[in-house]
C-alpha positions as CSV (number, residue, x, y, z in Angstrom):
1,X,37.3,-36.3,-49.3
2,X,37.7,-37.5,-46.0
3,X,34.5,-39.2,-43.9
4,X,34.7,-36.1,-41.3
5,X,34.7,-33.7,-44.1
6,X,31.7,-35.9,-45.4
7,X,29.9,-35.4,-42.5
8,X,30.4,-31.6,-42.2
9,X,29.4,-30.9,-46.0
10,X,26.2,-32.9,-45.1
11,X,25.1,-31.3,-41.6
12,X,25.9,-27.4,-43.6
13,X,23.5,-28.9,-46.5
14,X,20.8,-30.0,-44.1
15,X,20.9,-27.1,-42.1
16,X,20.6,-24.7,-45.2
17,X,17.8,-26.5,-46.7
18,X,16.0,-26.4,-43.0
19,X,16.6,-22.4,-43.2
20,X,15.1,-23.1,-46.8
21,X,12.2,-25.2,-45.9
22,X,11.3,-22.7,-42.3
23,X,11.1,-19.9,-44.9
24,X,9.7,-21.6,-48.1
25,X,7.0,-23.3,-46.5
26,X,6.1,-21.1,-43.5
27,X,2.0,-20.2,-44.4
28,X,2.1,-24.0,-43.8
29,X,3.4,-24.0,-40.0
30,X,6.7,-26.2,-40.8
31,X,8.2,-28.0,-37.6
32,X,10.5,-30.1,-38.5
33,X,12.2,-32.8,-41.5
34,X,13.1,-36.0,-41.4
35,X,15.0,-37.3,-44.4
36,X,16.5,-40.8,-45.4
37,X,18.6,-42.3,-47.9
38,X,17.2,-45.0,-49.5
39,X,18.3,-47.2,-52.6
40,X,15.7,-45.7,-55.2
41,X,16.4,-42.5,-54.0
42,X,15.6,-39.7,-50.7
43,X,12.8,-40.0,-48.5
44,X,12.0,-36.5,-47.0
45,X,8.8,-36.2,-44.5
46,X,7.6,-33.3,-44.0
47,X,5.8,-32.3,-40.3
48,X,3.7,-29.5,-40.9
49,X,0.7,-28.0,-39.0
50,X,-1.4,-27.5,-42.4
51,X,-0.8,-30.1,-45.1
52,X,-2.5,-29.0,-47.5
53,X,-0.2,-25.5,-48.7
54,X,1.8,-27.9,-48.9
55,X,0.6,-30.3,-51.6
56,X,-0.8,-27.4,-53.2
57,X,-4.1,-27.7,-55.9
58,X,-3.7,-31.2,-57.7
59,X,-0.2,-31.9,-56.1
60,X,1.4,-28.4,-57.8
61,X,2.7,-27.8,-54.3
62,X,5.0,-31.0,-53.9
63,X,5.7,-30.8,-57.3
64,X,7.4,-28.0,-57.1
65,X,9.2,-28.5,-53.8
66,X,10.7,-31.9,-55.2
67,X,12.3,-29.9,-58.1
68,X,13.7,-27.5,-56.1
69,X,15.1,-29.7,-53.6
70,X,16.6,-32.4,-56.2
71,X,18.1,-29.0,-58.2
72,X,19.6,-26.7,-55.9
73,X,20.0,-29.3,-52.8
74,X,21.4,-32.0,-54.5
75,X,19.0,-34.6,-53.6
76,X,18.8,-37.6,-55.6
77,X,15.1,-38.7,-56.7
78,X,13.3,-37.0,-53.7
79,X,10.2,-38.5,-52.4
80,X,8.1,-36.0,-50.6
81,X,5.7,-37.0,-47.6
82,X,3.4,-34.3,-45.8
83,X,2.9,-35.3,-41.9
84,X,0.2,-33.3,-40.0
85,X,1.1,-32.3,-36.3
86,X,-1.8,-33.1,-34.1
87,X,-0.6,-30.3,-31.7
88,X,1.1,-27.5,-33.2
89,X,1.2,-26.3,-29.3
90,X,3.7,-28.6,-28.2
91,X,6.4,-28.1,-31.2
92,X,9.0,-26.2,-30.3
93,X,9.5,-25.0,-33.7
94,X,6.1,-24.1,-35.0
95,X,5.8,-21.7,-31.4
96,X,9.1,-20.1,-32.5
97,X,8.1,-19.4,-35.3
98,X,4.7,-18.0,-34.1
99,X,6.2,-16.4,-31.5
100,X,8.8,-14.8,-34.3
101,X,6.0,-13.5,-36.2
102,X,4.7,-11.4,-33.4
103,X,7.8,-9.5,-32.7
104,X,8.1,-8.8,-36.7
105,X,4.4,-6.9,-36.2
106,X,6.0,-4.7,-32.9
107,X,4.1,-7.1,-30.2
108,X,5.6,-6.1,-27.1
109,X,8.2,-9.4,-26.5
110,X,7.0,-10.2,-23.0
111,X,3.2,-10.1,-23.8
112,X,4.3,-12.7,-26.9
113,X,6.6,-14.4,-24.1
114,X,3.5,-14.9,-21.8
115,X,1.2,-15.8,-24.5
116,X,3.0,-18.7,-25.9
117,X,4.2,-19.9,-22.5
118,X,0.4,-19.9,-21.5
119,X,-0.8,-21.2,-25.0
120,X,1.9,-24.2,-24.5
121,X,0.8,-24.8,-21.5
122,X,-3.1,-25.0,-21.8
123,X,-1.9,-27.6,-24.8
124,X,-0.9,-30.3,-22.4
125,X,2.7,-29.4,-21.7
126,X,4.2,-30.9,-18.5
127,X,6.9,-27.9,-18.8
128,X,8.1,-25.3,-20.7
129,X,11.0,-22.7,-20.5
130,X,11.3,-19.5,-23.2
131,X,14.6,-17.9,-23.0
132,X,14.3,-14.4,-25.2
133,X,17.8,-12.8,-25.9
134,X,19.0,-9.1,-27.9
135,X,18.3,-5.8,-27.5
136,X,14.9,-6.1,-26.0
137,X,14.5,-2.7,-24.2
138,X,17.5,-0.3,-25.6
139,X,21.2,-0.2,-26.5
140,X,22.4,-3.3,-24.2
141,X,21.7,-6.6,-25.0
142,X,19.5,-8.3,-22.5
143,X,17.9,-12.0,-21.9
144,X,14.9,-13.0,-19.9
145,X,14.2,-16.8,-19.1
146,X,10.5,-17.7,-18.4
147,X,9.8,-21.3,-16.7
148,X,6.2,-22.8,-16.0
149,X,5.8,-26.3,-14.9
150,X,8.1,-29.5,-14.3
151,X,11.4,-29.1,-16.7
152,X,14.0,-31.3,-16.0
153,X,17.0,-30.1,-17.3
154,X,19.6,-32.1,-16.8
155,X,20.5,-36.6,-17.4
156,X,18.8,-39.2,-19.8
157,X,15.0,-38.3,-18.2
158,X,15.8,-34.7,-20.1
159,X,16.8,-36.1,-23.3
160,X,13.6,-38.1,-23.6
161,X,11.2,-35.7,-22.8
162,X,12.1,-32.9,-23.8
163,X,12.3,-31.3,-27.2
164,X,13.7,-27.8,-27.9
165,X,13.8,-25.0,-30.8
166,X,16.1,-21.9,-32.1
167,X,14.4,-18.7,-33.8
168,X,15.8,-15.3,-34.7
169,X,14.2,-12.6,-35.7
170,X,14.9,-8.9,-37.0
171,X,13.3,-6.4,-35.2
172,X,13.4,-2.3,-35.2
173,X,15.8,-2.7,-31.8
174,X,18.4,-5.2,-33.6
175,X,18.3,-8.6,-33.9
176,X,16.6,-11.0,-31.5
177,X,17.4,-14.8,-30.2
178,X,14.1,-16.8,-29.1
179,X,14.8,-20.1,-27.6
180,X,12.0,-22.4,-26.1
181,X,12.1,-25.7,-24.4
182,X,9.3,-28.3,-24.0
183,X,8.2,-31.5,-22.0
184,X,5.9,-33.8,-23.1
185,X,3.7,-35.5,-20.7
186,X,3.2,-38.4,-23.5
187,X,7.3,-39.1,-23.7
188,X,7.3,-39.5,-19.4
189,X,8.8,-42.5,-17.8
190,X,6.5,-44.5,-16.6
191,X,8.4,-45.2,-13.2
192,X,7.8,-41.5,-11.9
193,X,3.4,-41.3,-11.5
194,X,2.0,-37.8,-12.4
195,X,-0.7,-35.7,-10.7
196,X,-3.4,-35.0,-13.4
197,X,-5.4,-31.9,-13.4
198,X,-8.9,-32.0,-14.2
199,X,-10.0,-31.2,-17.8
200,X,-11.5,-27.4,-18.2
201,X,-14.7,-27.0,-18.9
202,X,-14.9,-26.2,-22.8
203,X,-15.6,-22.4,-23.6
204,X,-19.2,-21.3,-24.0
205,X,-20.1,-19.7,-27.8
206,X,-23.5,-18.1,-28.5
207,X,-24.6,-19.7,-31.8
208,X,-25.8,-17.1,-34.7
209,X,-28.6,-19.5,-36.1
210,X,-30.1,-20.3,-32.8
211,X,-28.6,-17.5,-30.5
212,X,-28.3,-20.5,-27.7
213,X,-25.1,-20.7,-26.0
214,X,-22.9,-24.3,-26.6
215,X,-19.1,-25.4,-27.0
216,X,-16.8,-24.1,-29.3
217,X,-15.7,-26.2,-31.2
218,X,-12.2,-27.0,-33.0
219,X,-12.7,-25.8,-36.4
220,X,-13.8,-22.9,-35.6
221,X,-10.7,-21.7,-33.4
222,X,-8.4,-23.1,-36.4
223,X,-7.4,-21.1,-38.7
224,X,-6.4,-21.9,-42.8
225,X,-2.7,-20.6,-42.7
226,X,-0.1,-19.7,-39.7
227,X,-0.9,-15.6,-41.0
228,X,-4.4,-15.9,-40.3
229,X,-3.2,-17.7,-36.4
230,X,-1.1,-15.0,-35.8
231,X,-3.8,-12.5,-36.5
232,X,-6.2,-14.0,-34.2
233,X,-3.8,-14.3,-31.8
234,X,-3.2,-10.9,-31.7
235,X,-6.6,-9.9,-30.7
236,X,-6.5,-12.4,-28.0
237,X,-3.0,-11.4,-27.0
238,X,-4.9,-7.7,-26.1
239,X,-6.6,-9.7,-23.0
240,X,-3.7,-11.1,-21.7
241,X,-2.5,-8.5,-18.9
242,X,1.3,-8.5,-17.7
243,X,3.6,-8.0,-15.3
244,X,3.9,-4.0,-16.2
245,X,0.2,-3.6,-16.0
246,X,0.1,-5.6,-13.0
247,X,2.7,-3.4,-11.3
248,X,1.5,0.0,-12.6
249,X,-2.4,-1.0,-10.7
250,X,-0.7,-1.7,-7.7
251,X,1.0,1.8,-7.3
């Protein structure tokens, strides 16, 4: 077999066991793999938003997910790694996904549009752009493109910074494409200089114990699995008002 067939048969293989791993480990909030030959064997690192459904009780988890990739993958001695991501926000694949999961329960696609552009953005982003393409309101296909802050989109400074995903997702009205695009402040060159904005103020909770009001705090806005996000989200998503709403007040 020649080296350009070599290299085709490898890309279809990675690319099914990525459709493999989005599905198979999707409770955990998969982002991304990163996998490496090496002479004992194949190095595969997981990024995942919650490590531990991945591991499962006493290691069952991995266990099972080596098998399966060394049997029907073809991998030869695979060692699993799990790799938290510290913000699930700015993953372009994690907020497909999420965003995904709200059209499969009938959210309305620009509400989940404007929620994740806003929940992306709150996160630290320096730019984002959702593209959302299909049969979104009847029997013609459709796209709308939704940009909030600096993007560049175009040259080497683009490469660097930004990061971008691919979703689909079957919905009542026909299949639909989700495409999102995001810039890291963290990946900027440090020739340009940045304007920073000041840090918000951290959202006021009134505790059950004491009944004074304090912060929030992290662990209680995380939730255990990417279902249980998606179902908070929800609720919050009912606050968020949009462009319809805003038009239908002003007539």
């Amino acid at each position: 077999m020649s080296s350009v067939k070599n290299v085709i048969k490898d890309n279809y293989n990675m690319m099914l066991l990525k459709d493999y791993l989005r599905e198979a480990i999707k409770e955990a909030g998969f982002s991304h793999a990163e996998i490496s030959k090496t002479p004992t064997g194949t190095r595969v690192a997981l990024h995942v938003t919650r490590p531990g459904i991945v591991i499962g009780r006493k290691g069952s988890g991995i266990r099972d997910l080596t098998d399966k990739l060394a049997t029907d993958f073809g991998l030869k001695n695979p060692q699993i790694s799990v790799v938290e991501i510290e913000k699930p926000e700015l993953s372009p694949s994690v907020m497909c996904n999420r965003m995904a999961s709200h059209l499969e329960r009938g959210t309305a696609f620009r509400r989940a549009t404007m929620w994740t552009l806003k929940q992306i953005m709150e996160n630290g982003a320096m730019g984002v752009q959702i593209t959302i393409s299909g049969k979104l309101r009847g029997d013609r296909s459709a796209f709308e493109k939704h940009t909030a802050g600096i993007l560049p989109r175009a040259g080497h400074h683009a490469e660097v910074i930004v990061a971008e995903d691919i979703a689909h997702v079957n919905t009542a009205m026909g299949l639909i494409g989700i495409r999102i695009r995001i810039a890291r402040k963290e990946k900027f060159v440090p020739e340009f200089e940045m304007k920073t904005e000041k840090p918000k103020k951290a959202k006021q909770v009134k505790d059950a114990d004491t009944g004074k009001m304090r912060d929030e705090t992290a662990a209680e806005k995380k939730a255990r699995t990417e279902s249980e996000q998606i179902a908070l989200e929800e609720e919050k998503m009912k606050e968020l008002e949009t462009l319809e709403e805003e038009e239908a007040k002003l007539k």
